[in-house]
DONU-523475 format. One record per residue: x, y, z of N, C-alpha, C, CB in turn; residue in three letters. Coordinates in steps of 0.001 Angstrom, whole numbers, plus 500000, padded with zeros to 6 digits. Glycine has a CB too. Example, Ala and Ser with C-alpha at 12.3 -4.5 7.8 and 13.67 -1.06 7.14 Angstrom:
BEGIN
513190494310507800512300495500507800513200496700507800511308495527509046Ala/512850497750507080513670498940507140512900500030507870514084499402505725Ser/
END
This chain:
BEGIN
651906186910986940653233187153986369653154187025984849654287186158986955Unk/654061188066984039653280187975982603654562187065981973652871189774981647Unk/654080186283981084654636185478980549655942185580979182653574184930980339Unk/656841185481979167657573186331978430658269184486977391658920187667979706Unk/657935184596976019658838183386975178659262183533974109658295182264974901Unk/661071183320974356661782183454973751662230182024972806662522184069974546Unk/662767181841971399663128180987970481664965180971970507662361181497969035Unk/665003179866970440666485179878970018667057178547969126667352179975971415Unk/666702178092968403666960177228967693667809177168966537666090176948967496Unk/668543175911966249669483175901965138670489175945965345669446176637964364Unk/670988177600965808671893177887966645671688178529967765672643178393966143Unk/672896178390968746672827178701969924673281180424970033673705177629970686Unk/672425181732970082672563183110970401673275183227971991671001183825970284Unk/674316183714972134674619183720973160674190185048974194675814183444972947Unk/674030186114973414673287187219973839671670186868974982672917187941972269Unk/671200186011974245669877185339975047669910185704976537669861183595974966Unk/671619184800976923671613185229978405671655186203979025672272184908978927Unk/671958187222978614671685188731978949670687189201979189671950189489978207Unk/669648188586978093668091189076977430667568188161979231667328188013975100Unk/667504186627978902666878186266979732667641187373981815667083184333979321Unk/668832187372981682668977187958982931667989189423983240670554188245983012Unk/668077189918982250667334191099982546665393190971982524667954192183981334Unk/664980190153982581663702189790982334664006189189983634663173188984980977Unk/664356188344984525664198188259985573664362189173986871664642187498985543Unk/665104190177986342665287191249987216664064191790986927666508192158987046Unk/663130191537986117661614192440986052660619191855986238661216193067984876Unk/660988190367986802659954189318987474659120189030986218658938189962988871Unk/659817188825984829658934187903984117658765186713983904658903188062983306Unk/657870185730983750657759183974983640658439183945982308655967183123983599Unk/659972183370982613660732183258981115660351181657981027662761183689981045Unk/659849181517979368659699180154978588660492180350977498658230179729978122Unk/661842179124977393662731179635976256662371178059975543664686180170976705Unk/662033177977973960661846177144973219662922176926972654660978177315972557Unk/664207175925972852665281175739972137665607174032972030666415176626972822Unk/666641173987971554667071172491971119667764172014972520668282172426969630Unk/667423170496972467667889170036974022668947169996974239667603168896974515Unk/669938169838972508671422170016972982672002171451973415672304169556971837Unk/671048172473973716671252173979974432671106174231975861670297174929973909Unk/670571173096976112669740173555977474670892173414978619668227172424977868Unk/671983172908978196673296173301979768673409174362979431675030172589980057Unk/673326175222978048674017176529978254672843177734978856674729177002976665Unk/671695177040979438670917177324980210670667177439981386670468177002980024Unk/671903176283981831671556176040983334672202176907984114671879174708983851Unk/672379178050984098673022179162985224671431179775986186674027180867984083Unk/670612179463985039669061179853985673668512179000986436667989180049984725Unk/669503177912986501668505176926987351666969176284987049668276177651988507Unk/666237176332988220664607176196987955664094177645987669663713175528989374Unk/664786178399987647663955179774987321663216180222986395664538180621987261Unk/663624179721985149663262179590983774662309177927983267664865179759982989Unk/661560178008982246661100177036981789661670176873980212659681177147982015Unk/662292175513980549663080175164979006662378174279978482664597174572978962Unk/661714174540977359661236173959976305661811172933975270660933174826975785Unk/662039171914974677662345171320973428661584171241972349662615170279973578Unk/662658172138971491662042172363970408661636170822969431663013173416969716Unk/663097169997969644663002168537968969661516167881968965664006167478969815Unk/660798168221970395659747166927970315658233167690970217659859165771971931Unk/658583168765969484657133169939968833657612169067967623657209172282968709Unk/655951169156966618655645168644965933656038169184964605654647168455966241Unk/655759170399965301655537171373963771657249171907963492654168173201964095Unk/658204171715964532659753171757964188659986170917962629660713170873965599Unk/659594169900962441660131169184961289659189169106960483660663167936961488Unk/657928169693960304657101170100959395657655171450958662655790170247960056Unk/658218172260959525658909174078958897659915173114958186659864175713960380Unk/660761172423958950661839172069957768661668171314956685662840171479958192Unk/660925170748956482660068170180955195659551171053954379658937169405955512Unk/658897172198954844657864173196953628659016174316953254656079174197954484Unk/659759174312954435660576175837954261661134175886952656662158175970955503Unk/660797176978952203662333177246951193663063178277951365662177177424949718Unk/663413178471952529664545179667953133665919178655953223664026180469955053Unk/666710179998952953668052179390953446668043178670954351668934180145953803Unk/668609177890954630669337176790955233670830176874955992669459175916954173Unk/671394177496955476673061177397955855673299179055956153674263176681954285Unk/672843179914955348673616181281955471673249181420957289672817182828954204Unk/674141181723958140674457182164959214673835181007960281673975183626959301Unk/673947179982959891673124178740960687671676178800960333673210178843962407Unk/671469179228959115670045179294958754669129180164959377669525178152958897Unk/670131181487959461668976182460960224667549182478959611669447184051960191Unk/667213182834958220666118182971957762665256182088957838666191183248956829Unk/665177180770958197664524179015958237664262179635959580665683177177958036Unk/665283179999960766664929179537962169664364180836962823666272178899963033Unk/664315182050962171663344182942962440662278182935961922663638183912962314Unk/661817182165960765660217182144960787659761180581961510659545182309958956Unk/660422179556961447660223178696962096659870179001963740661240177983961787Unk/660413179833964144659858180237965723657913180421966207660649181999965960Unk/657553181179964604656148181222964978655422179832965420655429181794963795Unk/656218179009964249655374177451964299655228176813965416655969176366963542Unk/656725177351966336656905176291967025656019176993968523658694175823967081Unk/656494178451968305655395179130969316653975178458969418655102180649968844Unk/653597178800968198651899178080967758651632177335968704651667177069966373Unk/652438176073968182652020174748969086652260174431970255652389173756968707Unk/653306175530970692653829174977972154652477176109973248656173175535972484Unk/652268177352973125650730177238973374649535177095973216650471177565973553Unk/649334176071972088648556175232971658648211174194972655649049174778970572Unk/649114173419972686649365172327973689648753172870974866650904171943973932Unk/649539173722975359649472173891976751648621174975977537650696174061977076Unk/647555175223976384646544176408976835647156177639977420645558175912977921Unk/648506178125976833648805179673977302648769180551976943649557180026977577Unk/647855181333977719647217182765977013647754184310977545645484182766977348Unk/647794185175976914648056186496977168649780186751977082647376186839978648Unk/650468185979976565651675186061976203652578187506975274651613184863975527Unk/654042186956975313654450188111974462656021187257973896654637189873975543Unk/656113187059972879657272186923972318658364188214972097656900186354971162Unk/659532188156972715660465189115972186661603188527971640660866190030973136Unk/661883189212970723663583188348969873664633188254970551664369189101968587Unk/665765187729970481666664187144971396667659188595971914667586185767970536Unk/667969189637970633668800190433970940668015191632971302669743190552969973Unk/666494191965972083665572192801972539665511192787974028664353192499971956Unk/666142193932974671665853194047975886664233194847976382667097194743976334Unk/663556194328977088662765195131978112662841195916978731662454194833978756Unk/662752196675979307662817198444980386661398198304980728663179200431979357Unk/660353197235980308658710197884980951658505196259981612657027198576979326Unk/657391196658982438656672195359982900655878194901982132655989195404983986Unk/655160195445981194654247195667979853652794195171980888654767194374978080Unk/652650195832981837651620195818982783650302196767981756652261196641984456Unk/650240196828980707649172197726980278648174196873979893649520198687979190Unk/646923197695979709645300196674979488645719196523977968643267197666979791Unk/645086194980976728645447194922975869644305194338975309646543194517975846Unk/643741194523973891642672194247973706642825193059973495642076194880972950Unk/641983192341973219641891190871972578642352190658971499640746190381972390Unk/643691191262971023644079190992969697645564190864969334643539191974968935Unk/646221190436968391647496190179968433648498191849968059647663188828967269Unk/649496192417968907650125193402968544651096193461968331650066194056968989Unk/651739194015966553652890193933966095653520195217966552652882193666964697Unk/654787195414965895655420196390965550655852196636964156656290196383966263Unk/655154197796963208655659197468961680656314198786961397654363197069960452Unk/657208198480960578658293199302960181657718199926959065659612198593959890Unk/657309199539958131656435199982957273655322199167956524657140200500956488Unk/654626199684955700653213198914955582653402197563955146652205199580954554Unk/655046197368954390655418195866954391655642195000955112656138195637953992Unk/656712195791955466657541195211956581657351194943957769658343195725956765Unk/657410194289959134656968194443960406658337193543960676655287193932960873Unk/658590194381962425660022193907962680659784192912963846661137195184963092Unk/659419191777964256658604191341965244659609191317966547657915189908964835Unk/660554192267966819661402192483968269660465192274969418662071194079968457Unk/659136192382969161657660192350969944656345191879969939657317193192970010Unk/655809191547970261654099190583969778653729190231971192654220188715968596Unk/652357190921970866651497190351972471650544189534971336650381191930973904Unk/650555188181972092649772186843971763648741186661972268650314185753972023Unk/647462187056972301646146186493973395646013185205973505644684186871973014Unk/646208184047972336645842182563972449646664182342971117644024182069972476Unk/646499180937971028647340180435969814646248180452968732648079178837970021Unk/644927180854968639643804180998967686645022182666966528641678181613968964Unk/644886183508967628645904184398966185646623184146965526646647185254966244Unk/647415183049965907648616182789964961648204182068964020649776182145965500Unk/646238181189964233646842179810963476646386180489961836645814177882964060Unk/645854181294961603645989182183960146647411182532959728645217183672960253Unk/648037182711960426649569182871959930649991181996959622650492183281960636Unk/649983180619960270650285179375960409650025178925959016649550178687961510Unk/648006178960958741647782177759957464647697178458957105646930176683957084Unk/648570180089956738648932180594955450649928181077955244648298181323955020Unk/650996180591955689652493181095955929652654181135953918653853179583957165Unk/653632181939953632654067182070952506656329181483952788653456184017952036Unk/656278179709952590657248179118952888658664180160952394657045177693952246Unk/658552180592950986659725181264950370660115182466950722659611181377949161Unk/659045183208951720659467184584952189659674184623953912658223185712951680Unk/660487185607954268660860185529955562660045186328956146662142185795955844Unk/660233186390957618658965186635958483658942187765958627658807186069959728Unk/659717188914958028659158190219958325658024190504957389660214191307958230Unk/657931189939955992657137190124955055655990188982955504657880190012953629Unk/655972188120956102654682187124956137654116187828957038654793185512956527Unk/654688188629958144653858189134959484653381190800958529655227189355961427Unk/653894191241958023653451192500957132651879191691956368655029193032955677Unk/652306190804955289651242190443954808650191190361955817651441189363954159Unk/650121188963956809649142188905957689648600189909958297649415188260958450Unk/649266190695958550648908192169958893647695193282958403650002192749958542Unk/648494192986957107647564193517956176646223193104955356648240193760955452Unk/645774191779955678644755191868955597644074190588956855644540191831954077Unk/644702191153957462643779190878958792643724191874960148644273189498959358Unk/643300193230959414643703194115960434642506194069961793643850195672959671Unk/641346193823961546640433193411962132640710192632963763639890192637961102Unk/641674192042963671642523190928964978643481191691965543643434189432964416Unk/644610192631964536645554193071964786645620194253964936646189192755964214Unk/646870194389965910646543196167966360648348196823966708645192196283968421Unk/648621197381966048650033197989965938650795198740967259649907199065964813Unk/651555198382967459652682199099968979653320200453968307654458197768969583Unk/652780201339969078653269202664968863654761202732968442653057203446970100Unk/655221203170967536656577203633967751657203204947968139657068203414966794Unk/656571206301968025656669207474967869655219208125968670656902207702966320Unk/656132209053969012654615210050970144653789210594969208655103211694971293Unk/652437210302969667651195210963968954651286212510968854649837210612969759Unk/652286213350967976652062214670968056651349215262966653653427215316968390Unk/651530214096965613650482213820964648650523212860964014650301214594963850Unk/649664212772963484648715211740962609649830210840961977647652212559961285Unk/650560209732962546651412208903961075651232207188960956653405209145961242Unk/649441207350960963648978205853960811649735205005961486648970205347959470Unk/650007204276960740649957203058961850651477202934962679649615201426960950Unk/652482204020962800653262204591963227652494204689964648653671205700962401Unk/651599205363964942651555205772966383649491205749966792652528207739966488Unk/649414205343965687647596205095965858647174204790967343646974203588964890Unk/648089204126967714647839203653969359648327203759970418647826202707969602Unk/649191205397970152650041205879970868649252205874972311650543207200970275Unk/648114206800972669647266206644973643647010205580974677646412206764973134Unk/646883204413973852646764203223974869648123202758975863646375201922973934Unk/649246203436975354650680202888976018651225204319976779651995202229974614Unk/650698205176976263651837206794976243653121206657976444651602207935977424Unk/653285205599975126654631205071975578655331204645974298654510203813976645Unk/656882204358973647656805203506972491657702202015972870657469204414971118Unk/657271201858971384658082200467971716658930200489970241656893198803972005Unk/660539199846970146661029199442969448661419198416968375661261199619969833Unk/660952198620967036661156197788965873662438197073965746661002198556964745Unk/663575198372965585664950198235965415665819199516965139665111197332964372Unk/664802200275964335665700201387964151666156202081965801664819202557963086Unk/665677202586966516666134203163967771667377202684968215665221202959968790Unk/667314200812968677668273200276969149669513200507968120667889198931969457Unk/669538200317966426670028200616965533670915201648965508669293200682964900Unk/669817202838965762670568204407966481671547204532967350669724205201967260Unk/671346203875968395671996204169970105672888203149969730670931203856971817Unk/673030201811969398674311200903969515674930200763968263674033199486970037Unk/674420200568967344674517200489965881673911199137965593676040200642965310Unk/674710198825964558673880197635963603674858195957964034674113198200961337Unk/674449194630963498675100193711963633676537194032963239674506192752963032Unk/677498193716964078678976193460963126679320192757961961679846192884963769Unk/678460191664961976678944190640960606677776191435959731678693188448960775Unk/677568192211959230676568192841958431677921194653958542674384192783959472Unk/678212195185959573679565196005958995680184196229960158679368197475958157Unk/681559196248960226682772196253961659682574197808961855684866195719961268Unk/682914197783963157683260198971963584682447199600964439683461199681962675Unk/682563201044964960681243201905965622680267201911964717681476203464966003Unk/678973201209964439678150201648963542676836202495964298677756200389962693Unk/677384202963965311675868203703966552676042204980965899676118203885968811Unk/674576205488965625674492206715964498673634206426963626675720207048963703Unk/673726204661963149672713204049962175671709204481961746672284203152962466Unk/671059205148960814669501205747960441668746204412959317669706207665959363Unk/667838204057960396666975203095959253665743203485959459667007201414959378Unk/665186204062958392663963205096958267662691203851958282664036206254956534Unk/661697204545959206660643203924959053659557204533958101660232203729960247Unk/658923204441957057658406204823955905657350203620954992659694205256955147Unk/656345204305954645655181203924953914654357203065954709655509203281952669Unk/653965203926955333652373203604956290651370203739955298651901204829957684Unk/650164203376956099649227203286955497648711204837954709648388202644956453Unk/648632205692955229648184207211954696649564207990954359647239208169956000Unk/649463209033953637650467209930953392651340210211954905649734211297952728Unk/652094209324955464653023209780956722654457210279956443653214208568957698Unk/654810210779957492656301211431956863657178210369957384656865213149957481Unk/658304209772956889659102209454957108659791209523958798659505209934956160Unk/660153208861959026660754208779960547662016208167960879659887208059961385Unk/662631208827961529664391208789961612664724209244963266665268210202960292Unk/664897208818964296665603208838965336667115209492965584665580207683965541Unk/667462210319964796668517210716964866668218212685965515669209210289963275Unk/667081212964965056666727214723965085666404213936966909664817215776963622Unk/666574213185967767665766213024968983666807212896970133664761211723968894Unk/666938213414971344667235212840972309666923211560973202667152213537972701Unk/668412210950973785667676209794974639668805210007976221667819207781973599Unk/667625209631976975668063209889978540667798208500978971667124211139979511Unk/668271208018979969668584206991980877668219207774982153670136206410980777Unk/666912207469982771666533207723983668666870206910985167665489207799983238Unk/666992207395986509666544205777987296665744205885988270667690204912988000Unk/664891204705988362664066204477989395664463203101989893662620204613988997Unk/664325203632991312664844202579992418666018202380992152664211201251992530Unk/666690200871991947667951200865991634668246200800990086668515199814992340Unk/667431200812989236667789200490987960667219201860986967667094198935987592Unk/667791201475985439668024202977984455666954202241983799669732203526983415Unk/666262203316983114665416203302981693665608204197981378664089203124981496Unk/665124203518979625665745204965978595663967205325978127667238204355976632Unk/664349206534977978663185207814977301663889208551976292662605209105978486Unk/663472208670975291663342209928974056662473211008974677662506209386972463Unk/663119212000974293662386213400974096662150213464973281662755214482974258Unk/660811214016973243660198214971971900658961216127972881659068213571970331Unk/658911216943972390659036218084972521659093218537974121658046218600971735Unk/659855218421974727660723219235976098659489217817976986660329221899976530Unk/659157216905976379658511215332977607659555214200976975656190214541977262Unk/659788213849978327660541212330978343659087210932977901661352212042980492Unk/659437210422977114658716209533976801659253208029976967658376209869975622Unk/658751207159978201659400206048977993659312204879976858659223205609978987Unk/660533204264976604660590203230975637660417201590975959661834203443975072Unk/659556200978975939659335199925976638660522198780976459657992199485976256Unk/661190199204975158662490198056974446663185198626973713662127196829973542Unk/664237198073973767665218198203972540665481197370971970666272198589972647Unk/665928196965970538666067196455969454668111196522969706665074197442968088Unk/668401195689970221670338195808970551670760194758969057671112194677972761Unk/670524195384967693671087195041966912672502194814966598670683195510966430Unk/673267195381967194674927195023967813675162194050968573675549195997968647Unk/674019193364969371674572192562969748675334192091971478675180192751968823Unk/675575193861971310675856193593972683674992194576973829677448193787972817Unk/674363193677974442673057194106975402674059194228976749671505192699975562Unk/675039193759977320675459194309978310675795196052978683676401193577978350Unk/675663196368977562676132197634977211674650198367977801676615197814975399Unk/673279197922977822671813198778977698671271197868978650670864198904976065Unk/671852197112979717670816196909980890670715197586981556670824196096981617Unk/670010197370982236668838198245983252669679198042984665666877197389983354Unk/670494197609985260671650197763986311672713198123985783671999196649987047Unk/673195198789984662674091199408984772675095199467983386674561198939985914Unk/673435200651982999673627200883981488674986201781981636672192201741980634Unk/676092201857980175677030203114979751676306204112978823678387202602978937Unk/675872204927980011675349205994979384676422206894977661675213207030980901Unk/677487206494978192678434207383977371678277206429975760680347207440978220Unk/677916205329975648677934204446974537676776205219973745677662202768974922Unk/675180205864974474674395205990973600674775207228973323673133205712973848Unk/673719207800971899674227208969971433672612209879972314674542208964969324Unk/673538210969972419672073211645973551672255213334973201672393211295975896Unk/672225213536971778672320214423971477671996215522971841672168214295970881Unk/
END
């Protein structure tokens, strides 16, 4: 059973429960790392789930000591999203767990992520800076610990996982975003191994829109271009694409078209927030845009 661990610390995401319901409908081993004063708003899962405390990891009050990220803006989102790696680190550190995958709290699944994976850690990067970590397959806690004793405290984790990225490509190996119909580095370099993509943010961005407290309203339509790969690539925008909601057995997955093939999407990026809207028992097709 593949191991699926999620962070929630600081504050309590209420979306999670959605995230975690739909990961059990796909028979994954959910491990959620959060604060102990969270864990009733856990207990609808019963023993099904494994709840973690974040309080009695080591490296929890070591991040808050080195950090110089905000603190307060939105319960300290920026502190408690890079703080998640640390606490990841050590919690399979400790406990010898290997072949893992971290997904972010507001990222649904549609795959079993049953595919062969090399021995190396796999991001998702938005561009050659940036990387959006909605995704990461973990082989052991040895990948992270370079991230770890070289975290850069003042910058947030899309830019520390870009950096690490970038010069440790040797370990690391990039999640397709876009079908191999040509060449757009590290966009789809590894389209082959998945024939499949996986989502940063822009897609989910597309189909639901963006956070509300960031702008009110319908924001589904959203274009956040993925741009400056490694080689001359063109720019990439999800809006020129179709998306279908397929079903097998009793449940929907979504596929993009590109050129007259359905291509499945292993995740979405539900930057809105609201994931009831894109599960897999009983997605509203009419919410996404399916041009």
């Amino acid at each position: 059973m593949t191991t699926i661990i999620l962070v929630s610390v600081g504050t309590f995401q209420d979306y999670i429960i959605d995230n975690i319901t739909q990961l059990l409908l796909l028979d994954f081993n959910v491990h959620v790392i959060t604060n102990e004063k969270f864990f009733n708003k856990l207990h609808i899962f019963s023993n099904n789930i494994t709840k973690v405390n974040a309080d009695e990891l080591v490296l929890n009050k070591h991040f808050d000591n080195y950090s110089r990220l905000d603190k307060s803006w939105r319960g300290g989102f920026w502190h408690n999203t890079s703080k998640r790696f640390f606490l990841i680190y050590e919690y399979i550190k400790r406990n010898n767990i290997t072949n893992v995958f971290h997904i972010e709290n507001d990222v649904l699944l549609y795959s079993k992520l049953n595919y062969k994976f090399d021995n190396k850690l796999y991001l998702v990067m938005h561009s050659k800076d940036k990387c959006i970590p909605s995704i990461i397959y973990i082989p052991s806690h040895d990948f992270l610990e370079m991230l770890i004793k070289n975290y850069k405290y003042h910058l947030n984790d899309m830019v520390n996982l870009a950096y690490f990225y970038n010069n440790n490509k040797n370990i690391i190996k990039t999640f397709p975003i876009i079908h191999n119909t040509t060449d757009m580095g590290i966009y789809n370099e590894n389209y082959n191994q998945f024939k499949s993509i996986f989502d940063g943010c822009a897609i989910g961005q597309y189909l639901g829109g963006i956070d509300p407290r960031n702008k009110s309203g319908d924001t589904s339509g959203f274009i956040n271009e993925c741009t400056g790969g490694e080689k001359d690539t063109p720019k990439i925008t999800f809006d020129k694409y179709k998306f279908k909601w397929l079903k097998k057995d009793t449940y929907y997955f979504p596929y993009i078209e590109i050129n007259n093939n359905f291509i499945p999407i292993n995740n979405l990026h539900i930057h809105c927030k609201n994931l009831k809207q894109f599960m897999i028992n009983n997605p509203c097709e009419n919410k996404y845009i399916t041009k």
